[in-house]
C-alpha positions in Angstrom: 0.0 0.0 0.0 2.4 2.5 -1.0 1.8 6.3 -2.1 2.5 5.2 -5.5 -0.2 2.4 -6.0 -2.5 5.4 -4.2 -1.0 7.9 -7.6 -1.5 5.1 -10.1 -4.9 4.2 -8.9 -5.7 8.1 -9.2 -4.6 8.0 -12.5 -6.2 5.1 -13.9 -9.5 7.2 -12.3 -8.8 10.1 -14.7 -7.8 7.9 -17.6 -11.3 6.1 -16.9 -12.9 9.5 -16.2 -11.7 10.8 -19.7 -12.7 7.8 -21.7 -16.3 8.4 -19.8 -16.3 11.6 -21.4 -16.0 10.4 -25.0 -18.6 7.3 -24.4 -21.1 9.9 -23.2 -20.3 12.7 -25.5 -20.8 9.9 -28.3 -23.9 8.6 -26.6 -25.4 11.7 -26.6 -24.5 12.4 -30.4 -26.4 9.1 -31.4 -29.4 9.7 -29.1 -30.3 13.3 -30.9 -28.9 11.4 -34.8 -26.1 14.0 -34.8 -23.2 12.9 -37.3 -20.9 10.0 -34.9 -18.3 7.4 -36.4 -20.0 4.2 -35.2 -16.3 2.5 -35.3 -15.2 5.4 -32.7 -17.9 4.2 -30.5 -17.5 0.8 -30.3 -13.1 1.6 -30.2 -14.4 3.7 -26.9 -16.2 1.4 -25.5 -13.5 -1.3 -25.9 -11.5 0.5 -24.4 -13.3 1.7 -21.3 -14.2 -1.8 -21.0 -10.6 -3.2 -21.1 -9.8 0.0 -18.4 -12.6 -1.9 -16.1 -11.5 -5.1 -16.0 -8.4 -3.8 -14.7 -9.0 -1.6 -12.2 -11.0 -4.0 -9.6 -8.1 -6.2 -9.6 -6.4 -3.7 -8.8 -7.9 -2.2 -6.2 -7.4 -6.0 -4.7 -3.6 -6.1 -5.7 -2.6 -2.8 -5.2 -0.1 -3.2 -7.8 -0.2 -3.5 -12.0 1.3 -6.7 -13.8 4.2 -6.0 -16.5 0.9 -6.7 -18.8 -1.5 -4.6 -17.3 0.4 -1.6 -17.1 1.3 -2.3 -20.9 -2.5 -2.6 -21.7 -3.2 1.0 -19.7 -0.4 2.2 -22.1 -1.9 1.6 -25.3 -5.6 2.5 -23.8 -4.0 5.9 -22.6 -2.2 6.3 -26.0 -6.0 5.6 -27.7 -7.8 7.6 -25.4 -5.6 10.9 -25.8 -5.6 10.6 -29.5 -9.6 10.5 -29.4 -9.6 12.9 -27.5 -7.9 14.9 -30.2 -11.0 15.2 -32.0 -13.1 15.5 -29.1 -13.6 19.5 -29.2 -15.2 20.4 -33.2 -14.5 23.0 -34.5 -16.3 26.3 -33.7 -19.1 27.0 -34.1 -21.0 24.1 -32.4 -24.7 23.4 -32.9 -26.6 23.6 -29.2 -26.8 19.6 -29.8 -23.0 19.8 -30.0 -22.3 21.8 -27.2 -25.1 19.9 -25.0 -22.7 16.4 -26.0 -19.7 18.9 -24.4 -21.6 19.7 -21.5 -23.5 16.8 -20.8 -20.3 14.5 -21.1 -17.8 17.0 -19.2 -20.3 16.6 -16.3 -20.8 12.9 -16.4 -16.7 12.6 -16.5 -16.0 15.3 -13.7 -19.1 12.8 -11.7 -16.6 10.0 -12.3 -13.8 11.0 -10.9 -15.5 12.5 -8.4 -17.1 9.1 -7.2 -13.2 7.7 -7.8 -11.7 10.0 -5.5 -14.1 8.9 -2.9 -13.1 5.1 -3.7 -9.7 6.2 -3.8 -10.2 6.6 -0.1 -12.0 4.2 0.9 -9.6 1.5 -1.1 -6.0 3.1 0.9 -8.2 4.1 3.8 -7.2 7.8 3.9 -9.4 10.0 4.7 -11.0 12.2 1.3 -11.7 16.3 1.4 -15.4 16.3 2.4 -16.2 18.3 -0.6 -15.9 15.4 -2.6 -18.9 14.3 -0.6 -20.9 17.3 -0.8 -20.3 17.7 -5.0 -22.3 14.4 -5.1 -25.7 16.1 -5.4 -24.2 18.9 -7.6 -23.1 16.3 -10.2 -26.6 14.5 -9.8 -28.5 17.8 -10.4 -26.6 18.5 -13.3 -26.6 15.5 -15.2 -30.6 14.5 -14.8 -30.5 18.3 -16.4 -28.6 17.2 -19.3 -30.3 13.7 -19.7 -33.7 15.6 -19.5 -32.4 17.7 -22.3 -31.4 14.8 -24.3 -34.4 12.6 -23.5 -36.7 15.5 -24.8 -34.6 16.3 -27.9 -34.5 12.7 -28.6 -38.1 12.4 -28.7 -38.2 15.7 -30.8 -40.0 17.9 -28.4 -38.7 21.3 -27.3 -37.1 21.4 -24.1 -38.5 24.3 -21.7 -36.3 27.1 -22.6 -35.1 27.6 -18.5 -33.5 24.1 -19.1 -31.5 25.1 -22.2 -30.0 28.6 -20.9 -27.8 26.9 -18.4 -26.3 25.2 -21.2 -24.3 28.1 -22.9 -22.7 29.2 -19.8 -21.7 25.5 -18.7 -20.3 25.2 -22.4 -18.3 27.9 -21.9 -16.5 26.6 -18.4 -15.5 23.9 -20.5 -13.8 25.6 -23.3 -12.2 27.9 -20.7 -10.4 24.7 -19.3 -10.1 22.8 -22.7 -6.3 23.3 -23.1 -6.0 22.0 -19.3 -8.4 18.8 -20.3 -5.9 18.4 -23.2 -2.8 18.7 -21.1 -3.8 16.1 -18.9 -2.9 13.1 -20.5 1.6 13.9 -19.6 -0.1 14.2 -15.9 -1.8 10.5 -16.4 1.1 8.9 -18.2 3.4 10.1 -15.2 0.8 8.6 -12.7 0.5 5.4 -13.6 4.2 4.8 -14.2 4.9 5.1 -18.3 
């Protein structure tokens, strides 16, 4: 149980918490028949899959086989270069930017929830805001989901619901070089 099977396991949580981003962010492009690469999907959810299986053995192990930490190579490697073409190019339609939104929130949820099992795993105690964000994220996404259900079933959404949109959009670009940058910050964590 050392601090570094504590970094690695915090980094396999944003690896998984980015490749959450692109599953929902492609979900959510297929849900309102927005253009989506079908072979993308299924390459993301290969790979968040492959992620999974390796992250409740190690949360038993504590520690990464030769082959494991090979496999969480090639699915960072994958993962970044998706996330290349994550952001399109400006303008976005509100269906665009609600895919940005809605999956920016669903990933930050994620590694929110991981930070708490992060603690619980090492048994260190986690900054109570991590706690009290739960409900935020829950608010949040049954906003986008709403959104997307009532798109989907082409109805209008109440025009209260969309406005918060825009602005959350525009967190998001503000950090999108950050988001980008993360992947070096990964890489170290786990150990390649």
């Amino acid at each position: 149980m050392t601090q570094n099977s504590k970094t690695q396991y915090n980094g396999m949580i944003l690896l998984t918490g980015y490749l959450q981003r692109l599953f929902v962010a492609e979900t959510i492009y297929r849900r309102l028949e927005e253009p989506y690469d079908p072979n993308r999907f299924e390459q993301i959810k290969t790979l968040l899959d492959d992620a999974y299986k390796i992250m409740p053995i190690f949360e038993q192990t504590k520690t990464l086989s030769p082959d494991q930490k090979s496999q969480l190579q090639y699915i960072t490697e994958q993962t970044e270069n998706l996330m290349s073409t994550y952001f399109k190019p400006l303008p976005l339609t509100f269906n665009q930017k609600l895919a940005i939104v809605g999956s920016s929130l669903y990933a930050e949820q994620h590694v929110n929830a991981g930070i708490i099992q992060l603690g619980e795993i090492f048994n260190i105690e986690v900054n109570r805001d991590h706690k009290m964000r739960i409900k935020f994220y829950e608010q949040r996404t049954k906003l986008v989901d709403y959104i997307v259900f009532v798109l989907h079933h082409r109805e209008q959404p109440e025009e209260q619901t969309t406005k918060q949109i825009e602005p959350w959009f525009n967190d998001v670009m503000k950090n999108k070089g950050l988001i980008l940058d993360d992947f070096n910050q990964i890489k170290e964590m786990i150990g390649f």
